[in-house]
N, C-alpha and C positions, 0 to 999 in steps of 0.2 A: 559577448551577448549570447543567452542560451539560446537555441533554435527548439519549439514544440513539436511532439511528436506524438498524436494520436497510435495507442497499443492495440487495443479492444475495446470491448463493452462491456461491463458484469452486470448481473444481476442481480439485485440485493432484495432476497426474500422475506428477511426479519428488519425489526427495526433497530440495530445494532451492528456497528461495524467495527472491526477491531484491526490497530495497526501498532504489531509490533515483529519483534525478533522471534525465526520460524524456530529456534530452536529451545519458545519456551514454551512450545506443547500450548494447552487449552490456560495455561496460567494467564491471568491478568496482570502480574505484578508488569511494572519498569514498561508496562501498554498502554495504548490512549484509545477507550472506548468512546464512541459516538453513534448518537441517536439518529439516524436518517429516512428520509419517508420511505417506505418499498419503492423497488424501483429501477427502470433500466442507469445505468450509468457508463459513463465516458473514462475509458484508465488511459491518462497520458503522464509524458514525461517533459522534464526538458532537459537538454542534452546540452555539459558546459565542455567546452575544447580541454585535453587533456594533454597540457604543454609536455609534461614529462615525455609522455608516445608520441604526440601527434593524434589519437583518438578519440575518443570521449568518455567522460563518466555522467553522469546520471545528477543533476541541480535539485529537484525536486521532482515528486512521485506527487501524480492527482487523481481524484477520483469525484466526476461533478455530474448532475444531474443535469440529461439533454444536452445543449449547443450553450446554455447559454456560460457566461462567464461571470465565475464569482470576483466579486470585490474585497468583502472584506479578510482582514488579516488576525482576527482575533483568535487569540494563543487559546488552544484548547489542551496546553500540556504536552509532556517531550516522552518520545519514545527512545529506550535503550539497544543497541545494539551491538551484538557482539558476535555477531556472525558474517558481520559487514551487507547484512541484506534485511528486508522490511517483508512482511506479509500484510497485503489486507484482504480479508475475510470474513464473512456471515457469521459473526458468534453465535448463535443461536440455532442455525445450522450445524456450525461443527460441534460445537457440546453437544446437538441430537444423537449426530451420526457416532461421536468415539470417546463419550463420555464413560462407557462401559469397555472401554480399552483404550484408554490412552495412549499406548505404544505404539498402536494404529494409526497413531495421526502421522507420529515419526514416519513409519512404511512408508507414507502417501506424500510426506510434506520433501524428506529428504533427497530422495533422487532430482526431487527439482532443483535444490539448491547446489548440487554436483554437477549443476549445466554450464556453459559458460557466459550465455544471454546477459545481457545486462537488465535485463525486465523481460517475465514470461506473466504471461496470462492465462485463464480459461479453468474448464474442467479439471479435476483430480484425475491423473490416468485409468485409476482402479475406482471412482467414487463418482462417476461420473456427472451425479444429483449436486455436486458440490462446488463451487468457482472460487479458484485465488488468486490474487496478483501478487506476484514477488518481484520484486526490483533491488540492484546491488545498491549501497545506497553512499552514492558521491566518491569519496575517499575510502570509504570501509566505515573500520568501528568507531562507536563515537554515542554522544544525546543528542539525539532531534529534533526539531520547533513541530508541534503540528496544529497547521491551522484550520479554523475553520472558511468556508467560502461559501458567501452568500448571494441572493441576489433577490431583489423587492422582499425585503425583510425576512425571507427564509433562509436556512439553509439549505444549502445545496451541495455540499461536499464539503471534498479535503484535502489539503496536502500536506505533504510531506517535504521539509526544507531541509536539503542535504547540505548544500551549500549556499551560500547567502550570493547575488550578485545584482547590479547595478537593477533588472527590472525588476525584479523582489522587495 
């Protein structure tokens, strides 16, 4: 059974969220773009037992508006990853900030991914105007279900299904 685990908060300034693989730069290809109101948001996880260690990996990565909890489970398309980790971030933000260097995104995006957190959050070190959450994502590399999560007929987020499990 996975246990939840509240990360942080982000804040989503545009209406456009994007979750994919940090190591595809500002590309969309093999990413699942989603429309979401502005807004503060909730980044949690949930954390499945990792019989191999004895530690944990990472079930599913979320991201929902306020306290409340989405229902439903409708597929908004799979993310690819191959770096065995997921970003979600402000598209519309980060095409502002390094659409005129793209390399730039690397500088800011990469040393997070050389941490060994299983999910970091928050500010860009150097970009500070900027919030991402990167989480490892389950097992590593692989394609990922990504849902939408609603609640009284909106949406309200998203997750990210790393692994499939009995409450899922």
């Amino acid at each position: 059974m996975p246990t939840t685990r509240k990360i942080t908060s982000f804040t989503l300034k545009g209406p456009k969220l994007i979750v994919h693989d940090p190591t595809y730069g500002l590309a969309t290809t093999d990413s699942v773009t989603v429309e979401l109101p502005p807004g503060r948001f909730t980044v949690e996880v949930d954390l499945v037992p990792n019989k191999e260690d004895g530690g944990f990996v990472v079930g599913a990565f979320r991201m929902r508006s306020g306290s409340r909890k989405g229902t439903s489970r409708r597929l908004l398309g799979r993310v690819v990853v191959d770096a065995a980790c997921v970003v979600f971030y402000d598209l519309e933000a980060f095409k502002s900030a390094f659409e005129n260097d793209p390399r730039a995104y690397f500088r800011h995006v990469e040393p997070l991914m050389d941490r060994t957190d299983l999910v970091l959050a928050g500010h860009l070190p150097r970009k500070k105007s900027l919030e991402i959450a990167l989480c490892y994502s389950g097992y590593g590399d692989g394609t990922y279900p990504i849902y939408e999560l609603r609640h009284d007929g909106r949406r309200i987020g998203i997750e990210a299904q790393f692994i499939r499990t009995k409450a899922a």
